[in-house]
GUDOKE-116206 format. One line per field, with one value per residue: residue number from 1; residue in one letter; x, y, z of N, C-alpha, C, O in turn. Coordinates in pm, whole numbers, plus 50000, padded with zeros to 5 digits. Layout:
<recs>
i	(NUM  ...)
aa	(A  ...)
n.c1	(X  ...)
n.c2	(Y  ...)
n.c3	(Z  ...)
ca.c1	(X  ...)
ca.c2	(Y  ...)
ca.c3	(Z  ...)
c.c1	(X  ...)
c.c2	(Y  ...)
c.c3	(Z  ...)
o.c1	(X  ...)
o.c2	(Y  ...)
o.c3	(Z  ...)
</recs>
This chain:
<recs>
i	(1  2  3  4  5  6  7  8  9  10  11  12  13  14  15  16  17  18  19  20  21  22  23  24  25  26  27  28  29  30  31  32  33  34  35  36  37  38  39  40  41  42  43  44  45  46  47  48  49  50  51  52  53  54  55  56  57  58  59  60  61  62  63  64  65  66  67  68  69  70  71  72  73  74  75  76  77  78  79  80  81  82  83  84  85  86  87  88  89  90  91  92  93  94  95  96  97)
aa	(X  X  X  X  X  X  X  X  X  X  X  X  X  X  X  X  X  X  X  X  X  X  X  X  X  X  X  X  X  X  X  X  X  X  X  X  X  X  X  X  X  X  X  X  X  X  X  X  X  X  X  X  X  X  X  X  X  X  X  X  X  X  X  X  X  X  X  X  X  X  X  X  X  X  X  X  X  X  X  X  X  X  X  X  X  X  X  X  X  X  X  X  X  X  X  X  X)
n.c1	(56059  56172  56335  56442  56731  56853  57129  57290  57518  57700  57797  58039  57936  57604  57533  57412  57401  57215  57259  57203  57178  57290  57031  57126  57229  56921  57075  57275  57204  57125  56862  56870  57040  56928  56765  56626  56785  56670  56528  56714  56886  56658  56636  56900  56835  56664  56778  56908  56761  56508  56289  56022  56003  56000  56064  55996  55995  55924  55855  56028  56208  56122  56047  55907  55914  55888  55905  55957  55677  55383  55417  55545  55330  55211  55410  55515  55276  55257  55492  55436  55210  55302  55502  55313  55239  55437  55482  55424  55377  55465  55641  55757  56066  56248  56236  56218  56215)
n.c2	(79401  79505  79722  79937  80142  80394  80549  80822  80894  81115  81154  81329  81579  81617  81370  81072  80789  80603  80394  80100  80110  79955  79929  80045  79813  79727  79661  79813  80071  80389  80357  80147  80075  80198  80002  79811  79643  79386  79330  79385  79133  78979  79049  78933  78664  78654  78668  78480  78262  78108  78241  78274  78555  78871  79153  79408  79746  79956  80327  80368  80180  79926  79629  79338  79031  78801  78430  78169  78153  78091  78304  78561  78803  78711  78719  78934  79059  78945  79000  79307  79299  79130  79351  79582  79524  79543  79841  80157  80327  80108  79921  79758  79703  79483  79275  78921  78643)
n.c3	(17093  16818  16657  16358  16319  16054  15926  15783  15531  15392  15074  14935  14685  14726  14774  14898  15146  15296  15534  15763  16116  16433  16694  17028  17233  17511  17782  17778  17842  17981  18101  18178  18390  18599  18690  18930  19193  19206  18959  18793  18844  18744  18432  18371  18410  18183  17999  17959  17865  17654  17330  17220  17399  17589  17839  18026  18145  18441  18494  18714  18758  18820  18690  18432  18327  18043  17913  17703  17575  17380  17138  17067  17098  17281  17468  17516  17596  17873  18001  18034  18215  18417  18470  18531  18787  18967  18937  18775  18402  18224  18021  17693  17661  17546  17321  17153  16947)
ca.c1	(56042  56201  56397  56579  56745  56919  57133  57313  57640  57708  57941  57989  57824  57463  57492  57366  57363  57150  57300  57142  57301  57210  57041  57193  57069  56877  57177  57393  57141  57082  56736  56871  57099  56834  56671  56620  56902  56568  56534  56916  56878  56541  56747  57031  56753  56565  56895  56955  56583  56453  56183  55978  56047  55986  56123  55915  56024  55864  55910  56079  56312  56069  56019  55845  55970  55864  55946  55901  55522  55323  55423  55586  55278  55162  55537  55495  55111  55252  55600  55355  55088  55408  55602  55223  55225  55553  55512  55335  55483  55522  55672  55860  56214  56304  56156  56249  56158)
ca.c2	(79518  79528  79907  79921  80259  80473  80712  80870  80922  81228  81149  81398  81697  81617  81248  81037  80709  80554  80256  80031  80076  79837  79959  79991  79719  79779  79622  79928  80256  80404  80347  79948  80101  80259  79909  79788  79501  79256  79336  79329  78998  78903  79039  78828  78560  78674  78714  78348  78214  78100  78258  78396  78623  78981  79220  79502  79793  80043  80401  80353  80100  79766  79517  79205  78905  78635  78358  78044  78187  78062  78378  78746  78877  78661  78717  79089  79091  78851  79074  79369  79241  79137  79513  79666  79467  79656  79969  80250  80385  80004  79938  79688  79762  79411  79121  78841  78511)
ca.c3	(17012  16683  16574  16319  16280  15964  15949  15643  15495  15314  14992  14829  14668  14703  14759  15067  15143  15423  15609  15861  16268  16506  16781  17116  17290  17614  17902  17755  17809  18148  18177  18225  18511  18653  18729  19102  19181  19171  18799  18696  18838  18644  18335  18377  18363  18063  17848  17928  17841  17486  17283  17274  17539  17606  17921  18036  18294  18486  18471  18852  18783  18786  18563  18424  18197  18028  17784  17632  17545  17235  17027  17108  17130  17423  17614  17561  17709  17998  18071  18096  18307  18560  18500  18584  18925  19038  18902  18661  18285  18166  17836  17638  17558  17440  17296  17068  16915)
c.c1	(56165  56281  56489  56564  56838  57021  57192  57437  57703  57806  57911  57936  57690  57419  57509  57405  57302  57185  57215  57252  57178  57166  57088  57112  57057  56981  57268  57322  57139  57003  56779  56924  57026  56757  56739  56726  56792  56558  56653  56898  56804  56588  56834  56961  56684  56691  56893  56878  56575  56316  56089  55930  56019  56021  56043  55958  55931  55914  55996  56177  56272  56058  55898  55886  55876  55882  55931  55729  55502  55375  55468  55462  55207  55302  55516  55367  55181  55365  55518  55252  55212  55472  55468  55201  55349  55599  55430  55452  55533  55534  55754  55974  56294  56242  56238  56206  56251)
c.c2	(79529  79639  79842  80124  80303  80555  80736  80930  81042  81190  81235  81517  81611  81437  81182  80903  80643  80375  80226  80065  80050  79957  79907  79877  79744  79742  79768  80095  80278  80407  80195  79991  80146  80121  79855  79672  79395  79247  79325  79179  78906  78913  78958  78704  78502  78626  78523  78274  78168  78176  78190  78501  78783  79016  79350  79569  79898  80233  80476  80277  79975  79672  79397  79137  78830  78587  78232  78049  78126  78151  78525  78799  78868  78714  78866  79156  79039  78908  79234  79364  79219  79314  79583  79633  79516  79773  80026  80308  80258  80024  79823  79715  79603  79271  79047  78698  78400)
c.c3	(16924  16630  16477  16291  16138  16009  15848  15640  15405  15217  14907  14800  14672  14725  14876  15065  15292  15437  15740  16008  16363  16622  16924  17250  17461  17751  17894  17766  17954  18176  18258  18336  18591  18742  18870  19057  19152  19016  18710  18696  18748  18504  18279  18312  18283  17931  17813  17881  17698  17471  17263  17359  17500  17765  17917  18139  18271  18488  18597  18835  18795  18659  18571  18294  18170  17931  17752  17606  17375  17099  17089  17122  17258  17542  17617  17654  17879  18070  18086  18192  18434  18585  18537  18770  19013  18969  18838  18535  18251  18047  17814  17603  17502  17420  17145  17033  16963)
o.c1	(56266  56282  56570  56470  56916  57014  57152  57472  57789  57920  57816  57881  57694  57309  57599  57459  57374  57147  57167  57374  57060  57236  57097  57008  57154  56953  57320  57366  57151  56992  56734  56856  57076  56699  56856  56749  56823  56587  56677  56893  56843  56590  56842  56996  56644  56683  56882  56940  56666  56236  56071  55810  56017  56012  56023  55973  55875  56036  56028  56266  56361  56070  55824  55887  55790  55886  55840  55664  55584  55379  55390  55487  55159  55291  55499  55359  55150  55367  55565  55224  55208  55481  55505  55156  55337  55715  55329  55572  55656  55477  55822  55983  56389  56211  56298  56150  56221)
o.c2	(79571  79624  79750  80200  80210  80623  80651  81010  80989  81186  81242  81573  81517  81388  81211  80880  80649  80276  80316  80048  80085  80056  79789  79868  79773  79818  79820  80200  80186  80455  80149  79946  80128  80143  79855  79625  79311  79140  79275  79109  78803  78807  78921  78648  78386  78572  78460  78178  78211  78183  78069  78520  78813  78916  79401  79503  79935  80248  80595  80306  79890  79690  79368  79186  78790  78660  78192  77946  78121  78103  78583  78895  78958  78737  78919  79248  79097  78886  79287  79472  79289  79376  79683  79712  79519  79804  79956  80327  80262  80104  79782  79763  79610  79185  79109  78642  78282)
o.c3	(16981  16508  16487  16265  16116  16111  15768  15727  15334  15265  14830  14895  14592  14700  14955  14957  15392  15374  15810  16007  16375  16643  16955  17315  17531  17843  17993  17719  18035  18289  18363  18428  18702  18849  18907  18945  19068  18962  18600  18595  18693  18440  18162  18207  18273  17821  17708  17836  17627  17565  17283  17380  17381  17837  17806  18242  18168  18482  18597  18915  18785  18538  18666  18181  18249  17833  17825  17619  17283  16985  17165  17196  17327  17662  17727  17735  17983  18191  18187  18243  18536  18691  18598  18853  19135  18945  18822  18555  18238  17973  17908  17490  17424  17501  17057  17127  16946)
</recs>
């Protein structure tokens, strides 16, 4: 999953400018701390992996990975389908090619 975020600079009377900031990436939020030690671990494993890969947790602290798939949209179906098998409230928080 993809974000990009904005945010905006005030110069000025009346004048903005909107710059690009990275978002923070998912190892650094506390939902990632939140994750069972089995999933830090699977983490660890994902980071190191090639694309296209996706990472999926639960809204408990589970997960599901996967990577080297045909195309992001297959590793994101295939790291959900694992994060639904230990847990409920799956979601993607990171994928890449």
């Amino acid at each position: 999953m993809i974000r990009h975020l904005f945010f905006s600079i005030v110069l000025g009377v009346g004048m903005a400018v909107a710059l690009p900031m990275e978002p923070m990436g998912f190892n650094q939020t506390a939902e990632a701390q939140s994750l069972s030690n089995a999933c830090k671990r699977v983490y660890a494993q994902y980071n190191s992996r090639r694309g296209p890969k996706a990472f999926a947790v639960t809204s408990r602290g589970g997960c599901g990975s996967a990577w080297a798939q045909p195309s992001l949209a297959r590793a994101q179906a295939v790291a959900m389908n694992g994060c639904r098998r230990n847990g409920t409230g799956c979601r993607v928080v990171e994928s890449s090619f």
